[in-house]
N, CA, C and O atoms as a GROMACS GRO file, in nm:
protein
  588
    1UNK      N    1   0.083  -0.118   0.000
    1UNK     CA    2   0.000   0.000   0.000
    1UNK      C    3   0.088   0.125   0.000
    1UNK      O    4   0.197   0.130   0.057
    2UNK      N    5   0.030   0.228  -0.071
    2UNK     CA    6   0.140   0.309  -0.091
    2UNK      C    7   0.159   0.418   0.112
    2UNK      O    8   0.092   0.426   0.215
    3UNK      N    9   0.284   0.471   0.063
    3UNK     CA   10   0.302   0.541   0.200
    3UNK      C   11   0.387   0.477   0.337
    3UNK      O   12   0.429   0.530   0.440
    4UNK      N   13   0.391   0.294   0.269
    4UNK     CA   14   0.444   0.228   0.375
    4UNK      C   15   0.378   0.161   0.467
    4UNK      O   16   0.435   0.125   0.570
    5UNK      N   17   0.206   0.123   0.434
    5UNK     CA   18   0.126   0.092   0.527
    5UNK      C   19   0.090  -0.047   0.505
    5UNK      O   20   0.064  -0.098   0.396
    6UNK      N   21   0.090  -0.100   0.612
    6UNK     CA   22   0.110  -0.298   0.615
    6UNK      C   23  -0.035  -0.320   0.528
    6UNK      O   24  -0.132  -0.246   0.545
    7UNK      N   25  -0.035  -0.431   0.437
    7UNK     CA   26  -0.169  -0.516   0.427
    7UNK      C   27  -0.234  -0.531   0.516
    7UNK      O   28  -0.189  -0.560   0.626
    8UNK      N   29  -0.376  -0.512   0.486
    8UNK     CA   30  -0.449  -0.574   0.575
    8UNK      C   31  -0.428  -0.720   0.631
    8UNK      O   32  -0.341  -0.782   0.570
    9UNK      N   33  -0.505  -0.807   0.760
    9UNK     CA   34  -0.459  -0.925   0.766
    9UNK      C   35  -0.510  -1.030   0.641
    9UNK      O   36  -0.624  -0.992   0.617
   10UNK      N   37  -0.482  -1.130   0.561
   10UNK     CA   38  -0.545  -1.193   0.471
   10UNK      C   39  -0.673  -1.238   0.497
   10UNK      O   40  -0.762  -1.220   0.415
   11UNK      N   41  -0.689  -1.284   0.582
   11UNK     CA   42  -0.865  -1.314   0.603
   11UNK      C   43  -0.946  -1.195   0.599
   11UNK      O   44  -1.069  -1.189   0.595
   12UNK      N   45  -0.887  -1.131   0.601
   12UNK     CA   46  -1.010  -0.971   0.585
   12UNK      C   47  -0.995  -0.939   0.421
   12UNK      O   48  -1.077  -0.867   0.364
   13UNK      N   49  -0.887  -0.995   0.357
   13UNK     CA   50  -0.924  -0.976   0.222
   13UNK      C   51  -1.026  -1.003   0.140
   13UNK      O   52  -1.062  -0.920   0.056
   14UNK      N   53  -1.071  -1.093   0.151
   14UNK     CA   54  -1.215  -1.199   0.057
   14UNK      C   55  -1.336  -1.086   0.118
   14UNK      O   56  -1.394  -1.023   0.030
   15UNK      N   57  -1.373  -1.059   0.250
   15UNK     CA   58  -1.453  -0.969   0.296
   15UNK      C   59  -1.494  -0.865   0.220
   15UNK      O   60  -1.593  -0.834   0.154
   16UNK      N   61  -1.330  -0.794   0.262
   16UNK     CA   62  -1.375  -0.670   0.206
   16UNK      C   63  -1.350  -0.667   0.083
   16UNK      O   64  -1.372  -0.553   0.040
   17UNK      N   65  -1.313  -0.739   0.000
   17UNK     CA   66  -1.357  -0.718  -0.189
   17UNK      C   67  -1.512  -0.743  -0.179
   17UNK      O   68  -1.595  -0.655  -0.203
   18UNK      N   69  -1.550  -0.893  -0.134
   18UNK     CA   70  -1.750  -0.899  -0.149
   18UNK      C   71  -1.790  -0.758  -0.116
   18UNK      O   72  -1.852  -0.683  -0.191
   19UNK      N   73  -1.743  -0.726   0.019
   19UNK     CA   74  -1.872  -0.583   0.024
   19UNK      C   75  -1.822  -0.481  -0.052
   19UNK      O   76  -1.903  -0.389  -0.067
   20UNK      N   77  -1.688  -0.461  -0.119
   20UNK     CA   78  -1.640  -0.392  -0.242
   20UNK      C   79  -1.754  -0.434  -0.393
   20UNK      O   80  -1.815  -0.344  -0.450
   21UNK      N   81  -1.761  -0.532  -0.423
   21UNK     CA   82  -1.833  -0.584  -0.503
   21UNK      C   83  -1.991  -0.564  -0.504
   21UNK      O   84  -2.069  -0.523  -0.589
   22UNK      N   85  -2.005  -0.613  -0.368
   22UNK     CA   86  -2.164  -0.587  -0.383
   22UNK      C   87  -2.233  -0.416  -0.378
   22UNK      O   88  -2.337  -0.373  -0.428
   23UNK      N   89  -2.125  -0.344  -0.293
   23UNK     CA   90  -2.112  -0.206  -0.314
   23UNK      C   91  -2.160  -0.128  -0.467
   23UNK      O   92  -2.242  -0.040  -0.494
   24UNK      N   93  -2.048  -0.222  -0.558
   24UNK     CA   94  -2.060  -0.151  -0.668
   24UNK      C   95  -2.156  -0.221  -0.757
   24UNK      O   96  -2.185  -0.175  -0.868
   25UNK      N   97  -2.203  -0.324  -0.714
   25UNK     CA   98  -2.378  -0.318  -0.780
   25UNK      C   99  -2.484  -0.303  -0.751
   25UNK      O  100  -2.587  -0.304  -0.819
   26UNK      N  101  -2.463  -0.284  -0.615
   26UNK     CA  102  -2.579  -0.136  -0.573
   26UNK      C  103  -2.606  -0.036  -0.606
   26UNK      O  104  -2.715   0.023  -0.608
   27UNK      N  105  -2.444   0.013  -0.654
   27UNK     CA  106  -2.437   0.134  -0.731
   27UNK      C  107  -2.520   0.200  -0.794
   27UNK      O  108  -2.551   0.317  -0.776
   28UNK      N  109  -2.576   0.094  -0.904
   28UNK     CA  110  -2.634   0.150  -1.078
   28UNK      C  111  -2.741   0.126  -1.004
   28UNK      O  112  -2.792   0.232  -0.970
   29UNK      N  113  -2.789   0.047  -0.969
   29UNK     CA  114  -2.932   0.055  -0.907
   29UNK      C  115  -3.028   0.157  -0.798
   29UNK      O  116  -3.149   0.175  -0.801
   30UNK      N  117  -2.914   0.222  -0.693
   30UNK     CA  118  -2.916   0.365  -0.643
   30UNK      C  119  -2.936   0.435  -0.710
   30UNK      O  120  -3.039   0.502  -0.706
   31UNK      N  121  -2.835   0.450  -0.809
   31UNK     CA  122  -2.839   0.562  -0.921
   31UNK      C  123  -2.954   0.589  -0.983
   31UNK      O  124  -3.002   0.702  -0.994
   32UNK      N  125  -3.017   0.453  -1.040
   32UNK     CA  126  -3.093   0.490  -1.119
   32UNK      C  127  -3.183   0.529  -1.062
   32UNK      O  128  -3.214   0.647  -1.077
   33UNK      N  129  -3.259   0.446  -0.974
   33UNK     CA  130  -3.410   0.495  -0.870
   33UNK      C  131  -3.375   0.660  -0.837
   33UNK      O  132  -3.451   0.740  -0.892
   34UNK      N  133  -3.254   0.725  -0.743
   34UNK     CA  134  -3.228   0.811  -0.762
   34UNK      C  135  -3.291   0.958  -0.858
   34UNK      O  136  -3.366   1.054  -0.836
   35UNK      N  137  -3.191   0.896  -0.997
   35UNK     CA  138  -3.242   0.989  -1.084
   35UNK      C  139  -3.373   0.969  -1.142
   35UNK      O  140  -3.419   1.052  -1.220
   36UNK      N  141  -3.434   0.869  -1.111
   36UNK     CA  142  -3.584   0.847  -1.178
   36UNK      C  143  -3.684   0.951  -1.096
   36UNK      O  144  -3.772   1.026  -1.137
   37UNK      N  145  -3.615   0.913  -0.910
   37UNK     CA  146  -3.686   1.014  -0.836
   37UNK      C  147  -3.690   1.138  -0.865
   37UNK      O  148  -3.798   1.193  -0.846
   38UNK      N  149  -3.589   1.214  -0.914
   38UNK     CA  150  -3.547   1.326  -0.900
   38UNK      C  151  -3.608   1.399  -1.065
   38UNK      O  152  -3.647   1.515  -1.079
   39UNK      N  153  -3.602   1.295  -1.171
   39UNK     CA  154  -3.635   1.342  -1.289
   39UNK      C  155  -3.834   1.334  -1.263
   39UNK      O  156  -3.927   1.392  -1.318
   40UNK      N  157  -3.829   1.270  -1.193
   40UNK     CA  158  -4.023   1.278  -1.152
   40UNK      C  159  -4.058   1.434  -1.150
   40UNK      O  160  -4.144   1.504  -1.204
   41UNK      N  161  -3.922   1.462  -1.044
   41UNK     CA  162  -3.995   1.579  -0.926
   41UNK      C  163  -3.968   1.704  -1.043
   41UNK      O  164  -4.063   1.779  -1.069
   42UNK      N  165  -3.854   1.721  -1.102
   42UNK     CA  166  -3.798   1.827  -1.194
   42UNK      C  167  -3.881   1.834  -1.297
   42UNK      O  168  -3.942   1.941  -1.305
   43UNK      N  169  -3.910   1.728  -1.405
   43UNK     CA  170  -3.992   1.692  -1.458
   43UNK      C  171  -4.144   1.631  -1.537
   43UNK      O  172  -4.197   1.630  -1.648
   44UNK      N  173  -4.167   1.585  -1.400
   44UNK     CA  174  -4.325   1.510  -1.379
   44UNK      C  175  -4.309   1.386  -1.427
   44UNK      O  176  -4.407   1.312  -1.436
   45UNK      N  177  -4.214   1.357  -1.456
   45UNK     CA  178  -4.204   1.197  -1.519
   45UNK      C  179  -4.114   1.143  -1.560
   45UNK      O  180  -4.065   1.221  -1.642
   46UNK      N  181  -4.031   1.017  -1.554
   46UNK     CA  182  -3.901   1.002  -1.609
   46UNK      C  183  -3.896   0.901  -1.743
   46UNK      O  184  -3.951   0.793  -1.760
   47UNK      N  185  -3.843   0.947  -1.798
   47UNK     CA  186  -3.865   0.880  -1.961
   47UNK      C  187  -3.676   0.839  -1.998
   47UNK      O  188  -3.582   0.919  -1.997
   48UNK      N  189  -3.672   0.666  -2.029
   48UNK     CA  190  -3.544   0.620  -2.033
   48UNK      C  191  -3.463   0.691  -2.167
   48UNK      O  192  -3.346   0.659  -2.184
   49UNK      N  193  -3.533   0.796  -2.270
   49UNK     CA  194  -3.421   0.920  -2.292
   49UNK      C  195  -3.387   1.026  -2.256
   49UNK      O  196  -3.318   1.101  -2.326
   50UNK      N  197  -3.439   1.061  -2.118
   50UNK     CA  198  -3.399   1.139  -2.047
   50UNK      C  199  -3.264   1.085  -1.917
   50UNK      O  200  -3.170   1.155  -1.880
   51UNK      N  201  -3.299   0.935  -1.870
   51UNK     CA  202  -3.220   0.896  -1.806
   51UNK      C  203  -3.097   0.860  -1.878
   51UNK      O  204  -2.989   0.878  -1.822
   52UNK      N  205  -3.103   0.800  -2.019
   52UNK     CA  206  -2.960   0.791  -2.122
   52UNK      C  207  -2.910   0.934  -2.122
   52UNK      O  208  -2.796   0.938  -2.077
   53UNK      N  209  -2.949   1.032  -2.152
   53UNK     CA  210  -2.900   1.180  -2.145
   53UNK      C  211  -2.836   1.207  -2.004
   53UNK      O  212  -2.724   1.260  -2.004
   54UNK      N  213  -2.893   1.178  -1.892
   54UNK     CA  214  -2.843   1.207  -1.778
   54UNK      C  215  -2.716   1.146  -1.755
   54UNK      O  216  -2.614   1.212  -1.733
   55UNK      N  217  -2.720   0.999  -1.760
   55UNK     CA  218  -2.610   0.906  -1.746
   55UNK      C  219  -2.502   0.912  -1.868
   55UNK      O  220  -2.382   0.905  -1.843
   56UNK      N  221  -2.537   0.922  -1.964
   56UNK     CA  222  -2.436   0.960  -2.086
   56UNK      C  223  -2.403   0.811  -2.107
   56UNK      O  224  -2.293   0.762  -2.082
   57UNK      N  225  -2.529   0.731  -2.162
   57UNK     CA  226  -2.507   0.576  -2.180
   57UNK      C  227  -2.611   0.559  -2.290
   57UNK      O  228  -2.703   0.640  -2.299
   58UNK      N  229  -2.599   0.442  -2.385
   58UNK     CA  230  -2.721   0.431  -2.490
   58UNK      C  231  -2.864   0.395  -2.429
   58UNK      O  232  -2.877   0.344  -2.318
   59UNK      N  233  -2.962   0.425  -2.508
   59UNK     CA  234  -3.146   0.404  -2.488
   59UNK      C  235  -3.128   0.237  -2.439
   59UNK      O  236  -3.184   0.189  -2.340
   60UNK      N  237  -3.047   0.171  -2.520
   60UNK     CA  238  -3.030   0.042  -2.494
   60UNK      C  239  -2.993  -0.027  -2.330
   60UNK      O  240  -3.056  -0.111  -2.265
   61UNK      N  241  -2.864   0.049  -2.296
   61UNK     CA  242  -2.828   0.053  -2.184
   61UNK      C  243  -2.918   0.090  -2.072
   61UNK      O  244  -2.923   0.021  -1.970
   62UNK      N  245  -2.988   0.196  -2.089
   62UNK     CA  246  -3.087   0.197  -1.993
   62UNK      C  247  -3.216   0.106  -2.013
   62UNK      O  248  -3.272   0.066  -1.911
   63UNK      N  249  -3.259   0.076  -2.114
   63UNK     CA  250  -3.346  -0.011  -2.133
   63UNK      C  251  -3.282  -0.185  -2.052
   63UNK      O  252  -3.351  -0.260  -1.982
   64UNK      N  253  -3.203  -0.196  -2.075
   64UNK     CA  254  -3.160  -0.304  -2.045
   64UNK      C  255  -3.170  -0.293  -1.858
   64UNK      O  256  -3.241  -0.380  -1.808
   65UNK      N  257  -3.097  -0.180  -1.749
   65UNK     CA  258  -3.139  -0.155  -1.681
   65UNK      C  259  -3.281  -0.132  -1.571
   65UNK      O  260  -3.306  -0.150  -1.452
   66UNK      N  261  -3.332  -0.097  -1.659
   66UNK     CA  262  -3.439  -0.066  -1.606
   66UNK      C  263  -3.558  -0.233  -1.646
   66UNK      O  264  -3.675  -0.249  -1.610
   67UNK      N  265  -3.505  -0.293  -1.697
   67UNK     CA  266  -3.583  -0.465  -1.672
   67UNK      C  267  -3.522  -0.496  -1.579
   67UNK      O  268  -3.601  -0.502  -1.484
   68UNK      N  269  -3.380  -0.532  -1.534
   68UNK     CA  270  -3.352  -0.555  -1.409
   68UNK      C  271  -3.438  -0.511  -1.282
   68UNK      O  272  -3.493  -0.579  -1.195
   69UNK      N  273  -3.432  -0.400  -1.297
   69UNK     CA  274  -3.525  -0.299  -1.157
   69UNK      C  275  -3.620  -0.283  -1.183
   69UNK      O  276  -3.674  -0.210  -1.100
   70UNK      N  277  -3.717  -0.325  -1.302
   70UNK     CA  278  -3.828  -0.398  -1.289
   70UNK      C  279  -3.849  -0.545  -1.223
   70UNK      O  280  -3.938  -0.586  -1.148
   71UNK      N  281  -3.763  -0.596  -1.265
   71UNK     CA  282  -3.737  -0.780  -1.199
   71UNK      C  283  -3.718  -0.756  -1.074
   71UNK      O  284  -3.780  -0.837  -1.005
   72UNK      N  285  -3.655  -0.673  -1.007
   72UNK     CA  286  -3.622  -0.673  -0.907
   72UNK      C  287  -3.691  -0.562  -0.824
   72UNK      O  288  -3.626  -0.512  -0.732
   73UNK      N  289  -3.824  -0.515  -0.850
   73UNK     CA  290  -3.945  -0.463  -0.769
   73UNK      C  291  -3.943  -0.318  -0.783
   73UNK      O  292  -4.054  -0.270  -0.762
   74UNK      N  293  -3.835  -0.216  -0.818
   74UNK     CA  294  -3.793  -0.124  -0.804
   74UNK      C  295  -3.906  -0.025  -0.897
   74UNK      O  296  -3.986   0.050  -0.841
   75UNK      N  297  -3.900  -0.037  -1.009
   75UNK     CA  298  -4.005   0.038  -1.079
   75UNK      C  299  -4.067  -0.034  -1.179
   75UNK      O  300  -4.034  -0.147  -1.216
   76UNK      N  301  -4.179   0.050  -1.233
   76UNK     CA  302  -4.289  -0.023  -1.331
   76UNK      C  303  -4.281   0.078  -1.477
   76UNK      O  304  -4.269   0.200  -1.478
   77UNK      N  305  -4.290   0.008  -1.569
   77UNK     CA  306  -4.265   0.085  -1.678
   77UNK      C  307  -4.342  -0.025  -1.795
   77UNK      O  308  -4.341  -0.148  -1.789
   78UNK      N  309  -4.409   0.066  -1.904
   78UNK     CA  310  -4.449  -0.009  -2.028
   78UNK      C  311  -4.348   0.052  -2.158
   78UNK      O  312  -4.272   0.148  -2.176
   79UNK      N  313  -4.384  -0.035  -2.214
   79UNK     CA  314  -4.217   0.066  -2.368
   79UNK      C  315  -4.359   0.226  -2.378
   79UNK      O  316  -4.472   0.254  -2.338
   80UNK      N  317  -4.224   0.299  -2.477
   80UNK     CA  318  -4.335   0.446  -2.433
   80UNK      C  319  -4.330   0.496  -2.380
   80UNK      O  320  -4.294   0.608  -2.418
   81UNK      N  321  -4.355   0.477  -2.244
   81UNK     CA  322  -4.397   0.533  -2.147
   81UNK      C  323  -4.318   0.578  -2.042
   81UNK      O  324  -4.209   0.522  -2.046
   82UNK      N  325  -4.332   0.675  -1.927
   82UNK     CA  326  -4.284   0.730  -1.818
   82UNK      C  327  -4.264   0.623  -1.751
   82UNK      O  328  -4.350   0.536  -1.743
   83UNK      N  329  -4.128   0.613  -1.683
   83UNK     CA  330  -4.102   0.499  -1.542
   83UNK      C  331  -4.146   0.538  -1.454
   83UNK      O  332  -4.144   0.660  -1.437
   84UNK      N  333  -4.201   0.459  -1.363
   84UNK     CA  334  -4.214   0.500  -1.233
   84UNK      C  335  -4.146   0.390  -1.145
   84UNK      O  336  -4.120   0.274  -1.178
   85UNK      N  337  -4.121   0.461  -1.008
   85UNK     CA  338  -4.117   0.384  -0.871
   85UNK      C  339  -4.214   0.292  -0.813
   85UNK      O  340  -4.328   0.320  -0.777
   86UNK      N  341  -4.141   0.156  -0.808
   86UNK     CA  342  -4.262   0.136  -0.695
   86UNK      C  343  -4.291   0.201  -0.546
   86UNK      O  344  -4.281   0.318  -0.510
   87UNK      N  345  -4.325   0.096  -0.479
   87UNK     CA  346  -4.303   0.162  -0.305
   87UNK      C  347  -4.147   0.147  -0.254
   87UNK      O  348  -4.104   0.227  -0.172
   88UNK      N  349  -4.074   0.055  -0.299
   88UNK     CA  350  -3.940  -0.043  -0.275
   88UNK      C  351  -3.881   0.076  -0.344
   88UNK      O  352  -3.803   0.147  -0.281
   89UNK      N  353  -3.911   0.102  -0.461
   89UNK     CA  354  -3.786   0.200  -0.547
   89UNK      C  355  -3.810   0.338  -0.488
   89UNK      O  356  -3.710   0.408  -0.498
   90UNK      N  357  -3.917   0.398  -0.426
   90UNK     CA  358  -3.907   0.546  -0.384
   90UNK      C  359  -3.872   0.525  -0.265
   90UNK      O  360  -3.805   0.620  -0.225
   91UNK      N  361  -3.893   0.403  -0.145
   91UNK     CA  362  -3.769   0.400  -0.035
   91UNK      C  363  -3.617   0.423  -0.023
   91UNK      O  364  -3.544   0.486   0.053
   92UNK      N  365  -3.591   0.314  -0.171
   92UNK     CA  366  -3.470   0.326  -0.185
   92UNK      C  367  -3.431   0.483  -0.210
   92UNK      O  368  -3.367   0.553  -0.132
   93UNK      N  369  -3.477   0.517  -0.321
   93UNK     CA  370  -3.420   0.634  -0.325
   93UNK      C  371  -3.447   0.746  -0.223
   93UNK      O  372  -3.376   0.847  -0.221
   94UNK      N  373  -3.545   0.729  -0.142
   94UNK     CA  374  -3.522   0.867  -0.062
   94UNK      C  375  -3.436   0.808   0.075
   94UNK      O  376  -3.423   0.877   0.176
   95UNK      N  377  -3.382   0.676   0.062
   95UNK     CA  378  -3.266   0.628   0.206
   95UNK      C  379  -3.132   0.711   0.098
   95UNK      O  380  -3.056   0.797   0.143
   96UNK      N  381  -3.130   0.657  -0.060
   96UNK     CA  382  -3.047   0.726  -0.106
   96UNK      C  383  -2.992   0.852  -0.125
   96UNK      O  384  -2.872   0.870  -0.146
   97UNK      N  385  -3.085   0.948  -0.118
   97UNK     CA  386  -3.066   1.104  -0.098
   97UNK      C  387  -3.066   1.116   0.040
   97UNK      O  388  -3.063   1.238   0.053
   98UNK      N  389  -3.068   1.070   0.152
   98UNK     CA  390  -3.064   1.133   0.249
   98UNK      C  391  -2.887   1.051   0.274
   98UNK      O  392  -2.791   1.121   0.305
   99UNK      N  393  -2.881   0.956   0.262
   99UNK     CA  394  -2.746   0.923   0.257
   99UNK      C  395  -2.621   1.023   0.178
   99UNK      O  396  -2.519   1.071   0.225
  100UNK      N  397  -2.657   1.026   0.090
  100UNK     CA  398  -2.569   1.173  -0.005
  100UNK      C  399  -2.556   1.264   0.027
  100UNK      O  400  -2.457   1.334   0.008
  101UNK      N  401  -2.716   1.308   0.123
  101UNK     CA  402  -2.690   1.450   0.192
  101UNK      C  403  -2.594   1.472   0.302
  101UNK      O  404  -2.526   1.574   0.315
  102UNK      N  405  -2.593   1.343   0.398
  102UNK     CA  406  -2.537   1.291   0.507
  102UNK      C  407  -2.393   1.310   0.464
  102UNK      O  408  -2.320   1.386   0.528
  103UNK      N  409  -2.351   1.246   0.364
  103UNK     CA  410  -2.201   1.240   0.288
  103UNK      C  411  -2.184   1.402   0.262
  103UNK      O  412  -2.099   1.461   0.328
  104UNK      N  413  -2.230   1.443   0.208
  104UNK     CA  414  -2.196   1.628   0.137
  104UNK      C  415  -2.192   1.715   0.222
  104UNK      O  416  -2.122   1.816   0.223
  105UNK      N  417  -2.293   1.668   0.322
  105UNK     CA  418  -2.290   1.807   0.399
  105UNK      C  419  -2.129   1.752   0.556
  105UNK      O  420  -2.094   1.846   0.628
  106UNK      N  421  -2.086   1.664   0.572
  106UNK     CA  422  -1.985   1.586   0.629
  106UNK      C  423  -1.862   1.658   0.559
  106UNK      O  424  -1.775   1.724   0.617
  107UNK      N  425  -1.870   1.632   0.429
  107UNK     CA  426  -1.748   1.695   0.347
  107UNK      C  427  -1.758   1.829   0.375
  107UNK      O  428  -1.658   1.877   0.429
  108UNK      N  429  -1.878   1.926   0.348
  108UNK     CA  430  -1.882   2.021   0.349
  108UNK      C  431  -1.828   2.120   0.505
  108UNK      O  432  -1.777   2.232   0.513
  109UNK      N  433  -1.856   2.050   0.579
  109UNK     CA  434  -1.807   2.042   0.762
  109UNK      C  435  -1.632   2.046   0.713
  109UNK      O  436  -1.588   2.145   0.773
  110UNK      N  437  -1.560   2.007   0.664
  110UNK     CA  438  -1.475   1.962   0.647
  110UNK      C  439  -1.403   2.072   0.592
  110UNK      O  440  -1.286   2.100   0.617
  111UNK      N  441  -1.501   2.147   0.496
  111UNK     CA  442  -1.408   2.262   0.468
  111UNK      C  443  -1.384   2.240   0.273
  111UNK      O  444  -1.321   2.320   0.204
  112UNK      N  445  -1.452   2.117   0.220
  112UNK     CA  446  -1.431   2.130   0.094
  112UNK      C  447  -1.500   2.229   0.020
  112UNK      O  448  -1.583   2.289   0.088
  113UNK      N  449  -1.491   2.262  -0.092
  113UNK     CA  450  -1.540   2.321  -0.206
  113UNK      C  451  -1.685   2.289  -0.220
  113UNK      O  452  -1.678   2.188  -0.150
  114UNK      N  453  -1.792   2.293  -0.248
  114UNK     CA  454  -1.953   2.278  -0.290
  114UNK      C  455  -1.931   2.184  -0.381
  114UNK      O  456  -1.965   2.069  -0.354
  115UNK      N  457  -1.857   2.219  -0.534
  115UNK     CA  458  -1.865   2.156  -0.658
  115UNK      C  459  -1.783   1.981  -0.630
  115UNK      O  460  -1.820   1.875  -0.680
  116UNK      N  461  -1.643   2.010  -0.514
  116UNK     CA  462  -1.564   1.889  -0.489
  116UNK      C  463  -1.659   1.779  -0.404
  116UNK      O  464  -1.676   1.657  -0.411
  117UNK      N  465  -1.714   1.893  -0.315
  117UNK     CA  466  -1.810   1.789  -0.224
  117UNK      C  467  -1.899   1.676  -0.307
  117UNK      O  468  -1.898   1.553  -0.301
  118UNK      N  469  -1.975   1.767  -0.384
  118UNK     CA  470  -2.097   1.686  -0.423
  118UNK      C  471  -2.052   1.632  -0.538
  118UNK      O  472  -2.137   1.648  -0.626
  119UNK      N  473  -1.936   1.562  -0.583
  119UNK     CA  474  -1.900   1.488  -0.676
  119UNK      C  475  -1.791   1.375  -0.603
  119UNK      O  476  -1.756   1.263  -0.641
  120UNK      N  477  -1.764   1.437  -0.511
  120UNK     CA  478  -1.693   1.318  -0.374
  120UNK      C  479  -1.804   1.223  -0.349
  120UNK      O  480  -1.785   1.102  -0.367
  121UNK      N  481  -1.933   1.272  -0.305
  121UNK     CA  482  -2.015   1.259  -0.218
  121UNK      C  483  -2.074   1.170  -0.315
  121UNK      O  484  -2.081   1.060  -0.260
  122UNK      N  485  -2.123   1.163  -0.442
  122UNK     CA  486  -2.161   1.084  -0.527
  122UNK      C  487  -2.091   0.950  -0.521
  122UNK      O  488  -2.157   0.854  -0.560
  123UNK      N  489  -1.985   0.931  -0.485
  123UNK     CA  490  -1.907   0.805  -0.498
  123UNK      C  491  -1.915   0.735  -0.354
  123UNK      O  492  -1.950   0.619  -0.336
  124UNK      N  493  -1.874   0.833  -0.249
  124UNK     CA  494  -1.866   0.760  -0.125
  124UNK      C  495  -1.976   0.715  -0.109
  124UNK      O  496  -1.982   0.601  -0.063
  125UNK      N  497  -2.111   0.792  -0.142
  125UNK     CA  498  -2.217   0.749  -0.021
  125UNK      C  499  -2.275   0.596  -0.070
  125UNK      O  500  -2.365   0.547  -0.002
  126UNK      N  501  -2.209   0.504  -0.218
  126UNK     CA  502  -2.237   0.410  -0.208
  126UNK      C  503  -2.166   0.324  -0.140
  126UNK      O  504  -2.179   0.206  -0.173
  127UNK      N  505  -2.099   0.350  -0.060
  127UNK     CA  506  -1.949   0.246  -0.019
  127UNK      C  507  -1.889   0.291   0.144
  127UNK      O  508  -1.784   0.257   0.198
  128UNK      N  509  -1.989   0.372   0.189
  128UNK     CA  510  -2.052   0.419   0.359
  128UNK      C  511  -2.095   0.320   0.431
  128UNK      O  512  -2.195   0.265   0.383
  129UNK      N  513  -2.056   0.274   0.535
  129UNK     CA  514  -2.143   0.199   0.581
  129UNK      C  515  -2.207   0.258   0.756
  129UNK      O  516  -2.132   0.307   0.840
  130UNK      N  517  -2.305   0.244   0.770
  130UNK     CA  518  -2.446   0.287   0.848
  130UNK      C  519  -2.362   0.343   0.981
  130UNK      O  520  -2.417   0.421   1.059
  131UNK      N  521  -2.260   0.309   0.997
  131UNK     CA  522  -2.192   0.262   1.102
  131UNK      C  523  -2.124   0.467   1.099
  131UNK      O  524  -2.157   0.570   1.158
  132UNK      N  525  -2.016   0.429   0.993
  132UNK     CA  526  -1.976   0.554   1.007
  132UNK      C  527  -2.044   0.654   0.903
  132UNK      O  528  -1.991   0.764   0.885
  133UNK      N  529  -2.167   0.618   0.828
  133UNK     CA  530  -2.278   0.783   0.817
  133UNK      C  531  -2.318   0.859   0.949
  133UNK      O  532  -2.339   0.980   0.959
  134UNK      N  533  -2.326   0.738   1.076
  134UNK     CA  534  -2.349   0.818   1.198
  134UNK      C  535  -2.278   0.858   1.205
  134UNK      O  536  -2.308   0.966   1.154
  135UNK      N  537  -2.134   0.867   1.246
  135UNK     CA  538  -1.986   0.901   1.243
  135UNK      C  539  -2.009   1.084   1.144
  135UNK      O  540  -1.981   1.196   1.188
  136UNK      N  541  -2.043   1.062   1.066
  136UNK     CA  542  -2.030   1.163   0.959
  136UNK      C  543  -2.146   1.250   1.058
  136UNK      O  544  -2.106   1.312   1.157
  137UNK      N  545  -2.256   1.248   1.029
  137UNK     CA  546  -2.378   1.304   1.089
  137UNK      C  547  -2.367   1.352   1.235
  137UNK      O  548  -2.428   1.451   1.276
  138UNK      N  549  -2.277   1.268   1.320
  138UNK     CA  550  -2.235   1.370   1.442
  138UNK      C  551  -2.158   1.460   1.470
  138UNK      O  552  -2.156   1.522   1.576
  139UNK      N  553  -2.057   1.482   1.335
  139UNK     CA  554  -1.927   1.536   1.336
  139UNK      C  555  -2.016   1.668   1.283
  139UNK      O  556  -2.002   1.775   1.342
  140UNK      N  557  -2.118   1.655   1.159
  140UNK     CA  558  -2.152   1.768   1.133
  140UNK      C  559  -2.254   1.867   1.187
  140UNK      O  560  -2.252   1.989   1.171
  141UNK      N  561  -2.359   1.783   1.267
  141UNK     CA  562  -2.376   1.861   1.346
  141UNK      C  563  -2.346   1.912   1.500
  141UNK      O  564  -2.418   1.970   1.582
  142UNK      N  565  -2.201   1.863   1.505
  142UNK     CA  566  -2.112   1.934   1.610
  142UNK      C  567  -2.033   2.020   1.581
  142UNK      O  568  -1.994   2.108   1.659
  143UNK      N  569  -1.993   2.003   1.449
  143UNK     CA  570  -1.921   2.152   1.405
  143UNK      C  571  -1.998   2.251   1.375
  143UNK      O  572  -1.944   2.357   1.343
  144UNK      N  573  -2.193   2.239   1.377
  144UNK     CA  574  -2.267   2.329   1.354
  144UNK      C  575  -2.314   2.390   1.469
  144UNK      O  576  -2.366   2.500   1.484
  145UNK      N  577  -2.284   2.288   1.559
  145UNK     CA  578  -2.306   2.356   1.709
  145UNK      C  579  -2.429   2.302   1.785
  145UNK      O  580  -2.490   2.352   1.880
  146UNK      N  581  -2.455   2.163   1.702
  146UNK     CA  582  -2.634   2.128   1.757
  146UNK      C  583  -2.639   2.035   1.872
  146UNK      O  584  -2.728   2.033   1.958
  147UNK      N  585  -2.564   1.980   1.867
  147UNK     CA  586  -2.523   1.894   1.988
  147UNK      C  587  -2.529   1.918   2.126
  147UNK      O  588  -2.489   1.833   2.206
   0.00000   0.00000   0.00000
């Protein structure tokens, strides 16, 4: 590791790649409910060429997506038509925005930039775990003085 810092012990290796792994296929699936939420509220409705435009990926790619998170309860969609959330996909996403907020406004405590934060904050808050978002969430509102 760079800097001079020992490996972890080997049995913690296999661990932490799975929750590395499963991390990052939570990812696209955050993401998307996410921006489906968010293109609802901006928009009134989210339509998978608006989400290819957002993500900067083909109609295909999101089409292909969004059957998954249909299969997997998240939203309901006919070809055509506006996606929606189910009940499962607008949980997720509003645990997901409040998690991001939790992450940005932590950074922001911290003293970063607005623009650095909330493009930090996009990456960490899938790969946070519950443990230290509290961690984050007490630090910031103790440097705000609420405590």
């Amino acid at each position: 590791m760079a800097g001079g810092a020992a490996l972890p012990p080997k049995e913690n290796h296999a661990e932490t790649f799975a929750r590395l792994r499963d991390a990052h296929a939570r990812e696209v699936t955050e993401d998307y409910v996410e921006m489906i939420a968010d293109l609802i509220v901006e928009e009134g409705e989210a339509r998978a060429v608006s989400l290819a435009e957002r993500f900067g990926v083909t109609p295909a790619t999101v089409n292909n997506t969004i059957k998954r998170l249909e299969r997997d309860g998240f939203v309901s969609s006919r070809p055509y038509r506006s996606i929606f959330l189910t009940d499962a996909g607008q949980t997720l996403a509003d645990k997901c925005r409040d998690r991001h907020k939790i992450v940005y406004d932590f950074l922001i405590a911290l003293g970063l930039d607005a623009q650095i934060a909330e493009f930090d904050a996009e990456g960490i808050e899938h790969h946070v775990s519950a443990e230290t978002l509290d961690v984050f969430r007490a630090f910031t509102k103790s440097s705000k003085g609420e405590i």
